[in-house]
Rosetta silent file (secondary structure, phi, psi, omega in degrees, C-alpha in Angstrom):
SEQUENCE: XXXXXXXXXXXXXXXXXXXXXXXXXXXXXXXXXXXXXXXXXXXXXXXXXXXXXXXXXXXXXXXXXXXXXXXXXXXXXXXXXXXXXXXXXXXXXXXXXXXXXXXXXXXXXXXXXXXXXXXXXXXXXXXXXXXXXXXXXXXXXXXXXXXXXXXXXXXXXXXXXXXXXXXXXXXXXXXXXXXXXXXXXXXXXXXXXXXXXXXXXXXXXXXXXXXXXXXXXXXXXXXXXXXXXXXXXXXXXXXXXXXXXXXXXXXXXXXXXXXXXXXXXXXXXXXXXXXXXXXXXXXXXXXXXXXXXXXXXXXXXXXX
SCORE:     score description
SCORE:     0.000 S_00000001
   1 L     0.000  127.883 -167.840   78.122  -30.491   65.398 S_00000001
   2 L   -96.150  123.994  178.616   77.904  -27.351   63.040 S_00000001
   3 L   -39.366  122.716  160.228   78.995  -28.240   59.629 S_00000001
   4 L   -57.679  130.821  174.427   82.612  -26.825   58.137 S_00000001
   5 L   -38.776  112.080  166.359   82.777  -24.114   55.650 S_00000001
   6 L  -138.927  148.278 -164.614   83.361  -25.396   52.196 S_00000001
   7 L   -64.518  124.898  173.116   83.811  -22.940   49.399 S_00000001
   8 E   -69.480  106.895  167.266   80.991  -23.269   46.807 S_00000001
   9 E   -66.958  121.852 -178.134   82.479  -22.887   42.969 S_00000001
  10 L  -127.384  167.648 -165.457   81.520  -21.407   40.237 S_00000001
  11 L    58.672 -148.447 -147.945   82.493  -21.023   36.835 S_00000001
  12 L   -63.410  -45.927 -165.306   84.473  -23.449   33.848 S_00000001
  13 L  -113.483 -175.601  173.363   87.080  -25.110   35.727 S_00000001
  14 L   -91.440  113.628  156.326   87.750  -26.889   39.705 S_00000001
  15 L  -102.091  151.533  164.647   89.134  -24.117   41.352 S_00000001
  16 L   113.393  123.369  166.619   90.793  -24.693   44.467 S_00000001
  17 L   -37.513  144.814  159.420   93.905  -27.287   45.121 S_00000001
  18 L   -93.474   -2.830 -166.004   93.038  -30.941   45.622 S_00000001
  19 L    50.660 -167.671  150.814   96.286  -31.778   46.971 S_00000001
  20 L   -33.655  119.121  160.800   97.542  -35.277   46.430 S_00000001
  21 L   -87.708  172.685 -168.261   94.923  -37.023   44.223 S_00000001
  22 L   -72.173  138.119  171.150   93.153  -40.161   45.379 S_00000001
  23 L   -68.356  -13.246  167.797   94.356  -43.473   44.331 S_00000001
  24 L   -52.203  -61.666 -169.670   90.722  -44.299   43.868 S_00000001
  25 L   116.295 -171.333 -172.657   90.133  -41.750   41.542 S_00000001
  26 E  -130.856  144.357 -165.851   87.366  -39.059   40.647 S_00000001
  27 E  -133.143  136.288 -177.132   83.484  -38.871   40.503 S_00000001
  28 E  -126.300  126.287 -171.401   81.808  -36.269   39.520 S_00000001
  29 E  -105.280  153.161 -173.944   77.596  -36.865   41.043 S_00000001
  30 E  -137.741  112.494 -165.082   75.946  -34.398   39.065 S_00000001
  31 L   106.201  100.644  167.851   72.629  -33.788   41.739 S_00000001
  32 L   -90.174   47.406 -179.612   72.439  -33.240   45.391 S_00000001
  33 L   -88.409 -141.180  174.105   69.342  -34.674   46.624 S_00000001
  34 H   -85.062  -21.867 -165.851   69.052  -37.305   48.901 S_00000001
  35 H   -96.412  -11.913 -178.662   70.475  -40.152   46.903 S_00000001
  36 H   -85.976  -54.608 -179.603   72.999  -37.781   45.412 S_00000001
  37 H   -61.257  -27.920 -175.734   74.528  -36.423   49.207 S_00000001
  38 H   -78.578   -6.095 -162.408   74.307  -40.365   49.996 S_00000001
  39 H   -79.605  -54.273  171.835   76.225  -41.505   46.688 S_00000001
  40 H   -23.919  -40.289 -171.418   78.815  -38.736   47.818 S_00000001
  41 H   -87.901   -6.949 -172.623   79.061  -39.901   51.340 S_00000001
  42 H   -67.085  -48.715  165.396   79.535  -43.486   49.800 S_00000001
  43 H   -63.915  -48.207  172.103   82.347  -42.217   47.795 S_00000001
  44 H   -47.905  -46.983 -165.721   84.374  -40.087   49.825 S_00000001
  45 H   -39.005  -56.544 -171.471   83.909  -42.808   52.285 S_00000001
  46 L   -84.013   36.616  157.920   85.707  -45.147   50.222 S_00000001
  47 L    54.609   28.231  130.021   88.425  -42.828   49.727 S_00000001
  48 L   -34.966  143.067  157.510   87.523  -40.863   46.480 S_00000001
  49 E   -95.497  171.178 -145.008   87.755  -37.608   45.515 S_00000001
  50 E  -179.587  114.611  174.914   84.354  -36.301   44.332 S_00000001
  51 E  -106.760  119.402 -171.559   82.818  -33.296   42.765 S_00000001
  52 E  -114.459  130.877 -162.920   79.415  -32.631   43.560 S_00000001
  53 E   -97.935  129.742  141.330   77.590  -30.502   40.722 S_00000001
  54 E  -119.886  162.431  169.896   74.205  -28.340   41.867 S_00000001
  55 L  -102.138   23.160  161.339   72.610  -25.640   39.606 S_00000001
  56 L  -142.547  178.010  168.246   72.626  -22.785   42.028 S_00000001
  57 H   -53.383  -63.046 -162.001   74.506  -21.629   45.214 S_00000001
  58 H   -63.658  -34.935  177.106   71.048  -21.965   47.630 S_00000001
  59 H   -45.238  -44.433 -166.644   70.825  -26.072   45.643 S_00000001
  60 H  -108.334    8.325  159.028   74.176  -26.719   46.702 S_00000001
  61 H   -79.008  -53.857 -121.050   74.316  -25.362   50.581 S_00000001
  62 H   -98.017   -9.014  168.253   70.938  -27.510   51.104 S_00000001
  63 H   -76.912  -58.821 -168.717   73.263  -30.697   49.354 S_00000001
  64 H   -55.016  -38.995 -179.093   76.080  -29.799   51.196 S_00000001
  65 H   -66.949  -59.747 -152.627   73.706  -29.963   55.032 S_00000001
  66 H   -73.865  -27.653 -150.352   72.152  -33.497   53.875 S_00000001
  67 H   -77.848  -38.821  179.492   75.664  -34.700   53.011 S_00000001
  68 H   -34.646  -55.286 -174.423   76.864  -33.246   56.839 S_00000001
  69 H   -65.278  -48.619  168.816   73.966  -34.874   58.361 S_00000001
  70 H   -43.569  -82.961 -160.896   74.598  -38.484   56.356 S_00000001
  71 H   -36.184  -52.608  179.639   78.110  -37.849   57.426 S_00000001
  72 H   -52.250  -19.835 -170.585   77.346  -37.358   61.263 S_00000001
  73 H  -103.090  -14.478 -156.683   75.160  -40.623   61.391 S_00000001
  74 L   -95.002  165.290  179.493   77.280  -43.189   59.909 S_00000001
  75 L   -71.031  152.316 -167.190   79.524  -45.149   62.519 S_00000001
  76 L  -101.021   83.376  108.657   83.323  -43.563   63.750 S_00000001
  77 L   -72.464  153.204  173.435   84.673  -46.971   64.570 S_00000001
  78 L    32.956  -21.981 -147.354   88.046  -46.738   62.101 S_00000001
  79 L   -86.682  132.758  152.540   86.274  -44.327   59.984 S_00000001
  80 L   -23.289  131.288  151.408   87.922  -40.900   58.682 S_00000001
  81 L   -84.923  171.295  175.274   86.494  -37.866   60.626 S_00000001
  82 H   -16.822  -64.859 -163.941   84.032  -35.730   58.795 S_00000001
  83 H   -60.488  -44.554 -121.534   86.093  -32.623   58.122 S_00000001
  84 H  -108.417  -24.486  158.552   88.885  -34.689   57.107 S_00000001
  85 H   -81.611  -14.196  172.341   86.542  -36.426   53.933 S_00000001
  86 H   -94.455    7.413  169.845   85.393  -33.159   52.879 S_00000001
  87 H   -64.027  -21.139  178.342   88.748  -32.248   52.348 S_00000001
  88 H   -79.622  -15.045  172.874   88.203  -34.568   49.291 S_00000001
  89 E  -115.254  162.162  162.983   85.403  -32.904   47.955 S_00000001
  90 E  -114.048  148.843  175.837   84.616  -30.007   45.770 S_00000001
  91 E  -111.040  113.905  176.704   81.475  -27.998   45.382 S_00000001
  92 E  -127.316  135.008  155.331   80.376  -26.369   41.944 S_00000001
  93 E   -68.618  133.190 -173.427   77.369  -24.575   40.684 S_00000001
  94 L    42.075  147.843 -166.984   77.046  -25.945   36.790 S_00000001
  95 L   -59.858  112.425  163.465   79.170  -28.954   35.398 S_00000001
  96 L   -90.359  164.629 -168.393   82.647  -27.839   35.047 S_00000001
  97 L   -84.209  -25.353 -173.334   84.834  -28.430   31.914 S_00000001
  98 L  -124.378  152.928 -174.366   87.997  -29.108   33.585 S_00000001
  99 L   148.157  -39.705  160.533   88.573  -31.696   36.188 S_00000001
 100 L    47.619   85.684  170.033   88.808  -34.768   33.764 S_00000001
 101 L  -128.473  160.726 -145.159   86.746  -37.387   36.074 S_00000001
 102 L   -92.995   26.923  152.272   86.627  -41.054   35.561 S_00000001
 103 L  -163.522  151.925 -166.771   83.173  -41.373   36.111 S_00000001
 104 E  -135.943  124.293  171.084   80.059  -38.550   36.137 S_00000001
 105 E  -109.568  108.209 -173.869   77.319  -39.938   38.022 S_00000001
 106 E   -86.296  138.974 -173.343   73.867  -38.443   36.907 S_00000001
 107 L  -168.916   26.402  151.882   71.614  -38.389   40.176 S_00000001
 108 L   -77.875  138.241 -176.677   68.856  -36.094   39.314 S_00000001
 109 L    -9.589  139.541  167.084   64.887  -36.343   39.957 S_00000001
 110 L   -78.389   75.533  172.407   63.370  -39.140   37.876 S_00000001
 111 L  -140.187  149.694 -156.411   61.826  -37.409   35.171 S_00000001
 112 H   -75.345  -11.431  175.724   63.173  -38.240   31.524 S_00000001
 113 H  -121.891    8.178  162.323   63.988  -34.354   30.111 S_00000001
 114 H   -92.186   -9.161  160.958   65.301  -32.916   33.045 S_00000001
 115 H   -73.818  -77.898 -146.094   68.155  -36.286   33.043 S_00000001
 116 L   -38.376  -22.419 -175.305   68.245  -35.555   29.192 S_00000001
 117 L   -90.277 -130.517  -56.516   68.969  -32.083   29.835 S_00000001
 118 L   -96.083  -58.541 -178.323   71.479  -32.936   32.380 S_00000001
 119 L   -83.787   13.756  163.500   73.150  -35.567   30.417 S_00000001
 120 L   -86.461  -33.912  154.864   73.685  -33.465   27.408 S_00000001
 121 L   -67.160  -74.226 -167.399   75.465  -30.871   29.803 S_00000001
 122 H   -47.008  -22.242  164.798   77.665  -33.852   31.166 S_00000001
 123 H   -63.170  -36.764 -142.151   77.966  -34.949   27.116 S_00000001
 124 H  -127.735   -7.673  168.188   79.507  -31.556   26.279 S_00000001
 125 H  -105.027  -28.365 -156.094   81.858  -31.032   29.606 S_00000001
 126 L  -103.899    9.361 -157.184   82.723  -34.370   30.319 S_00000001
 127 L   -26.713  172.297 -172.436   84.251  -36.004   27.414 S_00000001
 128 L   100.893  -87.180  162.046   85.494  -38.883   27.649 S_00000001
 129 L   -37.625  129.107 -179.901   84.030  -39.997   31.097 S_00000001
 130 L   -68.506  144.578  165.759   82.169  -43.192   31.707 S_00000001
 131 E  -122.360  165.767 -174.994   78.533  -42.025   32.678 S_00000001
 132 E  -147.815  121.035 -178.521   76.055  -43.869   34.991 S_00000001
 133 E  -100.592  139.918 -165.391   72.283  -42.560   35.423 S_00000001
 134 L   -96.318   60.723  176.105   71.465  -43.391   39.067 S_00000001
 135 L   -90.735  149.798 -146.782   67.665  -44.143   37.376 S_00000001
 136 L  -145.960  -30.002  171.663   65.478  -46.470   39.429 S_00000001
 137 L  -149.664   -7.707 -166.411   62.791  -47.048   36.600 S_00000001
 138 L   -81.891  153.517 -174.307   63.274  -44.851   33.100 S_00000001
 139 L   -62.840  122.808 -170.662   64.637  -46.474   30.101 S_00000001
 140 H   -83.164  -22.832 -165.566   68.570  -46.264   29.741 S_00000001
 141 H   -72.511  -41.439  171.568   68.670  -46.875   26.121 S_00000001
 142 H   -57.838  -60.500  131.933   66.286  -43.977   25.787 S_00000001
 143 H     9.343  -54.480 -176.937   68.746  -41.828   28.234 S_00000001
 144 L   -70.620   27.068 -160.027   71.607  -42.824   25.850 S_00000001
 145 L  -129.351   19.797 -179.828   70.420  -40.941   23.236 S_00000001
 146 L   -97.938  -24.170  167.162   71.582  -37.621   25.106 S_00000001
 147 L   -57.193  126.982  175.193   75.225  -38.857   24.523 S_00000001
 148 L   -90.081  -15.521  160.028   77.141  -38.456   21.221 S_00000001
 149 L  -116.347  108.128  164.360   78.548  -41.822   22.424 S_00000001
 150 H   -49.207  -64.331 -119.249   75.838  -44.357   24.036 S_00000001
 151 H   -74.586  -12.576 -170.830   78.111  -46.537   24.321 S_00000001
 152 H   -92.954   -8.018 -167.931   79.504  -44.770   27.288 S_00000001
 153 L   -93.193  164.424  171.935   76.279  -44.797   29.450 S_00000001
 154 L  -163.601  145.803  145.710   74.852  -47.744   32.340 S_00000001
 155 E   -75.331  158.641 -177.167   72.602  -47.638   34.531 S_00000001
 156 L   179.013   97.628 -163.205   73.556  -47.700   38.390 S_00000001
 157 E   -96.173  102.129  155.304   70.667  -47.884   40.473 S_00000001
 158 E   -79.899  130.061  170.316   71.508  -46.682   43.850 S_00000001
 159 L   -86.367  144.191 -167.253   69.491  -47.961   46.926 S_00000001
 160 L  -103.396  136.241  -13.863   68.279  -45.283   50.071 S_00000001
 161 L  -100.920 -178.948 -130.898   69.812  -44.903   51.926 S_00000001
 162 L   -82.441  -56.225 -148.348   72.866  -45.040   49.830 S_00000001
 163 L   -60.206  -38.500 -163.846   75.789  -45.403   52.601 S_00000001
 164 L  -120.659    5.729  173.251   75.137  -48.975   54.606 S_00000001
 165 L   -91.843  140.524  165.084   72.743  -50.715   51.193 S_00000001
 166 L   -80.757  -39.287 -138.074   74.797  -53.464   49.883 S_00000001
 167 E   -74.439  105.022  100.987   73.139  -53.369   46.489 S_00000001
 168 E   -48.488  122.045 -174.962   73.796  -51.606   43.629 S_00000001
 169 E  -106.333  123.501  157.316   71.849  -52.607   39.989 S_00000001
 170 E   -58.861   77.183 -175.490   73.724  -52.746   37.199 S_00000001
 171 E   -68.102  118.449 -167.316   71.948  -51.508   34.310 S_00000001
 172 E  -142.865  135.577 -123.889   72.563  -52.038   30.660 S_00000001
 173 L  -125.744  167.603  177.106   71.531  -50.993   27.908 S_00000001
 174 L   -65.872  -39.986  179.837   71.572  -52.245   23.758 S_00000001
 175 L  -102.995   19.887  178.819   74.296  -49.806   23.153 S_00000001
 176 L   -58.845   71.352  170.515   76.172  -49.788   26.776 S_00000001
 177 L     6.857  147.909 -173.516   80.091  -50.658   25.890 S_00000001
 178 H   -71.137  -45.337  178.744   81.729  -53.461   27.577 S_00000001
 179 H  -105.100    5.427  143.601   84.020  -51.119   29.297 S_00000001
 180 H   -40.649  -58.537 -151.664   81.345  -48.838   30.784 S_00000001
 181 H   -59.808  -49.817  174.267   79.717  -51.819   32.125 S_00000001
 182 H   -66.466  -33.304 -129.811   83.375  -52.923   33.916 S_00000001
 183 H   -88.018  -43.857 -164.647   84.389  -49.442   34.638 S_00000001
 184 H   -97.485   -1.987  172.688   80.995  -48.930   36.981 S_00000001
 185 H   -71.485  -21.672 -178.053   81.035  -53.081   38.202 S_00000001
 186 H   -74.295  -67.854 -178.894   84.730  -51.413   39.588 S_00000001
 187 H   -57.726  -11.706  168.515   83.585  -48.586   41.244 S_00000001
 188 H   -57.361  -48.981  176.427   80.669  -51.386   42.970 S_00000001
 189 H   -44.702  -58.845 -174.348   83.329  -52.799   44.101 S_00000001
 190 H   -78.714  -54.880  176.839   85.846  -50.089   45.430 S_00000001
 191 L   -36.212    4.375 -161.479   82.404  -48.723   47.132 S_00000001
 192 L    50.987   29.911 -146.959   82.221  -51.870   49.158 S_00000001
 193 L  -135.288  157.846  134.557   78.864  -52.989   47.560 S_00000001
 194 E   -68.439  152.161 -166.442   77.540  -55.370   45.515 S_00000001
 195 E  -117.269  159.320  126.860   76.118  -55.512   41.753 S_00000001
 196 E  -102.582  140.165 -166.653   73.136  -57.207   39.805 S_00000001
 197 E  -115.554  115.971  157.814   73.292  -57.257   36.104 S_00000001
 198 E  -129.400  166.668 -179.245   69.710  -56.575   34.841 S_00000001
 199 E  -102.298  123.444  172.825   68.957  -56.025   31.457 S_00000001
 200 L   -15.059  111.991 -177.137   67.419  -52.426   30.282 S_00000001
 201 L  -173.484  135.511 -176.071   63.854  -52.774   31.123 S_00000001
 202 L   -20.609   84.341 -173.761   60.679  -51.060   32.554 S_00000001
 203 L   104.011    3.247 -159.095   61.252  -50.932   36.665 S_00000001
 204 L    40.253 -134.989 -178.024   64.660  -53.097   36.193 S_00000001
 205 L   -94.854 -108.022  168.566   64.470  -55.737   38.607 S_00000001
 206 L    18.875  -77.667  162.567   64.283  -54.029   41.954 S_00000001
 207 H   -70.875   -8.088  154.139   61.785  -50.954   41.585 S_00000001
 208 H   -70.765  -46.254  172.399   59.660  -53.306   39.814 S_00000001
 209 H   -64.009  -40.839  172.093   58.937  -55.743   42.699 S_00000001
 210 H   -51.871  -60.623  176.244   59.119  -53.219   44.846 S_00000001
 211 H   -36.021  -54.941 -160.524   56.842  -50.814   43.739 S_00000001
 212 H   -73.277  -46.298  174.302   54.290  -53.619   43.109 S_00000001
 213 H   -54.021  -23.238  169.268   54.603  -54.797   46.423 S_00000001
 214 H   -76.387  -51.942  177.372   54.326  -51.500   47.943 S_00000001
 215 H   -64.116  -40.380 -178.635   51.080  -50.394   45.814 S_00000001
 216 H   -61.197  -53.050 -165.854   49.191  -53.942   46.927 S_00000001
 217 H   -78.674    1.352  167.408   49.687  -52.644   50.885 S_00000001
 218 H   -49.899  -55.854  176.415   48.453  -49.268   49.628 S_00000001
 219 H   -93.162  -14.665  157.179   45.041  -51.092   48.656 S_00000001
 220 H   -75.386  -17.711  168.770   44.998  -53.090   51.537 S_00000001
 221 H   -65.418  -71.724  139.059   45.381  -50.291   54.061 S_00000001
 222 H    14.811  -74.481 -149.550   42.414  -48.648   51.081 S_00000001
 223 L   -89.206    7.710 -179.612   40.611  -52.023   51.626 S_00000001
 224 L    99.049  -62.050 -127.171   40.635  -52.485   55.677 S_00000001
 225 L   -35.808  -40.497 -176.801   42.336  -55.526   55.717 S_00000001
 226 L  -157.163  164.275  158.629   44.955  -54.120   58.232 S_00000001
 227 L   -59.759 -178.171 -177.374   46.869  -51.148   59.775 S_00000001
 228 L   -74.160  -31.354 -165.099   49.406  -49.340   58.401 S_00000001
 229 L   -88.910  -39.364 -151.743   51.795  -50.632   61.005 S_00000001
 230 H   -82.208  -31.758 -171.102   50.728  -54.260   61.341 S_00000001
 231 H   -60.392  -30.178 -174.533   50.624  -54.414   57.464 S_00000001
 232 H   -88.906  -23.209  175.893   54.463  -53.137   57.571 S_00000001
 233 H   -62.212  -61.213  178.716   55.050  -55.584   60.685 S_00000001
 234 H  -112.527   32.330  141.954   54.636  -58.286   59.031 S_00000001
 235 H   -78.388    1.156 -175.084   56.798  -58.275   56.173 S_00000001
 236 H   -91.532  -43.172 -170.906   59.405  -57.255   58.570 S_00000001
 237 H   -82.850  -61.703 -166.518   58.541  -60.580   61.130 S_00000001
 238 L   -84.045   -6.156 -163.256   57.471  -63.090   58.305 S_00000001
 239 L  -133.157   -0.161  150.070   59.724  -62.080   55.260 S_00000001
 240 L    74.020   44.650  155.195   62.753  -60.362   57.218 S_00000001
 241 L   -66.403  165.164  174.419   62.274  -56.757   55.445 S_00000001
 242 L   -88.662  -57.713  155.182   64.448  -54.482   57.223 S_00000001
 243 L  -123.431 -163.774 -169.277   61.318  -52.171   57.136 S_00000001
 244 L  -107.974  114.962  176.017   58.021  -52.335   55.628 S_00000001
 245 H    -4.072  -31.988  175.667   56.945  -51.313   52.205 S_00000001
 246 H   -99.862  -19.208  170.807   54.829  -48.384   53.300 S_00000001
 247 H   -90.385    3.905 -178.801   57.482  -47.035   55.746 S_00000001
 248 H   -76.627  -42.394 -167.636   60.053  -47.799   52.477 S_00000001
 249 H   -64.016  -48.250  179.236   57.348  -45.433   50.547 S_00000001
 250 H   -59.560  -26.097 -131.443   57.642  -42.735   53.131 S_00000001
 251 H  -117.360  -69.102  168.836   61.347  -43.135   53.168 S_00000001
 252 H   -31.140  -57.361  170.809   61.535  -42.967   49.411 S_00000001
 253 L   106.993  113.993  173.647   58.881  -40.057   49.148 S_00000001
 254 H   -51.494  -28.360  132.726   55.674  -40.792   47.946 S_00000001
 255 H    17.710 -112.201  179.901   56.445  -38.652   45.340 S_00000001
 256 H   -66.303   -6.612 -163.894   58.678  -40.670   43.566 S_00000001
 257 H   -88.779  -56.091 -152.522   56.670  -43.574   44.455 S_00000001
 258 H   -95.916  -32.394  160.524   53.567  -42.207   42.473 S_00000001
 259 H   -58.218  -41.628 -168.786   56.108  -41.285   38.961 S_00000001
 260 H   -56.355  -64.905  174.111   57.290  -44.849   39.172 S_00000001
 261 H    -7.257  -82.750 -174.313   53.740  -46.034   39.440 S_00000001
 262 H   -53.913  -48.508  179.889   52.542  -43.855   36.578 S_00000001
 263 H   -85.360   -4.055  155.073   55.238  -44.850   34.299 S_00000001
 264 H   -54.819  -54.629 -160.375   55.191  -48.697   35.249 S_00000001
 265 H   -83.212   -4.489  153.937   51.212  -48.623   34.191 S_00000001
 266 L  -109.691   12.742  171.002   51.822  -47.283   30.852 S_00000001
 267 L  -105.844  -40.031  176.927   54.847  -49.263   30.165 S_00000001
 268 L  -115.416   16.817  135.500   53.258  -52.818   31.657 S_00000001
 269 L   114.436 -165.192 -146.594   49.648  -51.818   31.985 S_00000001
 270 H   -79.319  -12.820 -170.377   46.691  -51.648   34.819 S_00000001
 271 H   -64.489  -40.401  166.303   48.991  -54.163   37.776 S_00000001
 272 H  -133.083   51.590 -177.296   50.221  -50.951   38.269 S_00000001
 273 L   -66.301  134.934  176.556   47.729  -48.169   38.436 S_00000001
 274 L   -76.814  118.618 -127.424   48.452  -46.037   41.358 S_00000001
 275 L   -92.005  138.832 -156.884   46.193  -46.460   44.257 S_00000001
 276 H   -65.216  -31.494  147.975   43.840  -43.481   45.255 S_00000001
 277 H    57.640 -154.640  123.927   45.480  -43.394   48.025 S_00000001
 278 H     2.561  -84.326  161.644   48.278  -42.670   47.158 S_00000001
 279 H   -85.689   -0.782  147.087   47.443  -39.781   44.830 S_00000001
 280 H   -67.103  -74.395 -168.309   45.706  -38.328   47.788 S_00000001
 281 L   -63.695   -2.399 -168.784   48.224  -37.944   50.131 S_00000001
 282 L   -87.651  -36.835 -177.067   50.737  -37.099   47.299 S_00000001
 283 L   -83.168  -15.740  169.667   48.127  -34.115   46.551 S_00000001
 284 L   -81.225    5.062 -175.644   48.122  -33.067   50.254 S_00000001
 285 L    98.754  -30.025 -170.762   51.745  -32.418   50.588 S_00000001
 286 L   -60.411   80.648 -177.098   51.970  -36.057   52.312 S_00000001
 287 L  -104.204    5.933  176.119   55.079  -36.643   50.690 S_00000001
 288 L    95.105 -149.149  177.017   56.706  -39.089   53.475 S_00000001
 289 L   -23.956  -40.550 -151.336   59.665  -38.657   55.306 S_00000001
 290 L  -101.216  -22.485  176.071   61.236  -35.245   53.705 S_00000001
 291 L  -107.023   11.488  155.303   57.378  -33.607   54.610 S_00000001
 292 L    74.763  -24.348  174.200   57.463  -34.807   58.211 S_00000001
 293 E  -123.669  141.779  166.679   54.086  -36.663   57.092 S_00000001
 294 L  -146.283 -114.855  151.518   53.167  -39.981   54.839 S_00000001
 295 L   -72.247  -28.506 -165.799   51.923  -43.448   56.045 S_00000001
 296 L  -148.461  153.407  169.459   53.352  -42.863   59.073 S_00000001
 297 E   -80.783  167.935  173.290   54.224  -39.023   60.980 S_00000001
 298 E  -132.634  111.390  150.396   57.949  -38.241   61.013 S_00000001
 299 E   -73.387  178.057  174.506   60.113  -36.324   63.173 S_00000001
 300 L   -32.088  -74.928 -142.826   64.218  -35.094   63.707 S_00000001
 301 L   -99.956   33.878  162.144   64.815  -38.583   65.097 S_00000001
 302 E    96.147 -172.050 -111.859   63.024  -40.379   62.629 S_00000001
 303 E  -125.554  130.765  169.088   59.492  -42.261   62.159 S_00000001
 304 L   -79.144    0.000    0.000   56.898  -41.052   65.420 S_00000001
């Protein structure tokens, strides 16, 4: 089904009517990758309105196609059609000033001065607004310091993909404010999801075990011990993963696998040096899933 037109915006304020607003409320995701079109489709789903910030035109077609495709996949039992949730959203090139929404969602690449640079535009448009960095391993209290109020920032560590994970981690920081902290346990909530409360800390909970669990089948594929498949087989048969750490890597994007890494082993040390690997297939282009090759090949309908 070929995607509906929706007008891409540009300059200070949300042009274009909104109609009725949502009894939900408004989110503004600032970042249209993949965890940014799924935090979108999470929201709309759950009957938000939703502004999704890119910082060009061509950034924010190629957001708008992953959100279509997310949309197109999730199940129509009861569910809204498509068209009829993007009626709910708006599209803008750069963070507009007017719009006044109760939470700005940060959901750009993990590297620490392109969020700072991000949340210092969302500091200077958004006043006001609870903020949440959708961060997976970087330090929030460092993050806060982009803010002229910390106290408004949490973490809120979205899992891929975003629309059917129950999980959300609840991140918090030395200075996060008590009614940040409720404001984004609310929106866990309205989202149909669940929270964990971790405390600001290298990896949180989540992308630490993961990660570590992921680099050890890295060196055992590295060290013979098994395939790629049987190694991902059986954490799925004895320990009732949903998939297996190396098709989780591909899924992620090895990528992102190999920053976590690197910034795990200089925050806790050699447990998590990244695995050669690893930085081989990361230097071939083998970036998982999003490069049709990783650990495993990938096609349209998914892992070949």
């Amino acid at each position: 089904m070929t995607r509906p037109a929706v007008t891409i915006h540009e300059g200070a304020g949300l042009d274009g009517a909104w109609g009725e607003t949502s009894a939900v409320g408004r989110v503004m995701v600032v970042g249209g990758g993949t965890m940014g079109a799924g935090i979108v489709h999470a929201l709309l789903t759950a009957g938000a309105d939703v502004v999704l910030v890119e910082n060009d035109v061509a950034a924010a077609s190629s957001a708008l196609d992953r959100l279509w495709n997310s949309l197109q996949r999730r199940p129509d039992s009861g569910a809204s059609p498509s068209e009829e949730l993007l009626r709910r959203l708006r599209v803008h090139v750069g963070i507009p000033s007017e719009g006044a929404p109760d939470l700005v969602i940060e959901a750009v690449p993990e590297q620490v001065e392109l969020k700072l640079s991000v949340l210092r535009a969302i500091d200077a448009s958004c006043d006001g607004a609870f903020v949440a960095t959708n961060t997976s391993s970087l330090s929030v209290d460092v993050l806060a310091d982009a803010l002229s109020d910390p106290a408004r920032l949490v973490g809120m560590h979205f899992f891929n993909p975003v629309p059917p994970s129950r999980l959300i981690e609840v991140v918090v920081g030395a200075r996060s404010g008590d009614e940040a902290i409720e404001a984004v346990k609310r929106w866990v909530a309205l989202l149909g999801k669940e929270h964990i409360q971790v405390t600001d800390s290298p990896g949180l909970s989540t992308s630490r075990l993961g990660v570590a669990i992921a680099l050890e089948a890295m060196r055992m594929v590295e060290e013979g011990v098994a395939s790629v498949h049987d190694i991902d087989r059986g954490m799925v048969l004895g320990y009732r993963f949903p998939v297996g750490p190396l098709e989780l890597t591909d899924r992620v994007g090895l990528d992102v696998r190999l920053a976590i890494a690197e910034h795990l082993e200089v925050e806790l040390g050699p447990r998590f040096r990244p695995p050669a690997i690893l930085r081989r297939l990361v230097a071939e282009g083998a970036l998982g899933r999003k490069t049709g090759r990783g650990f495993y090949t990938w096609g349209p309908e998914g892992r070949q």
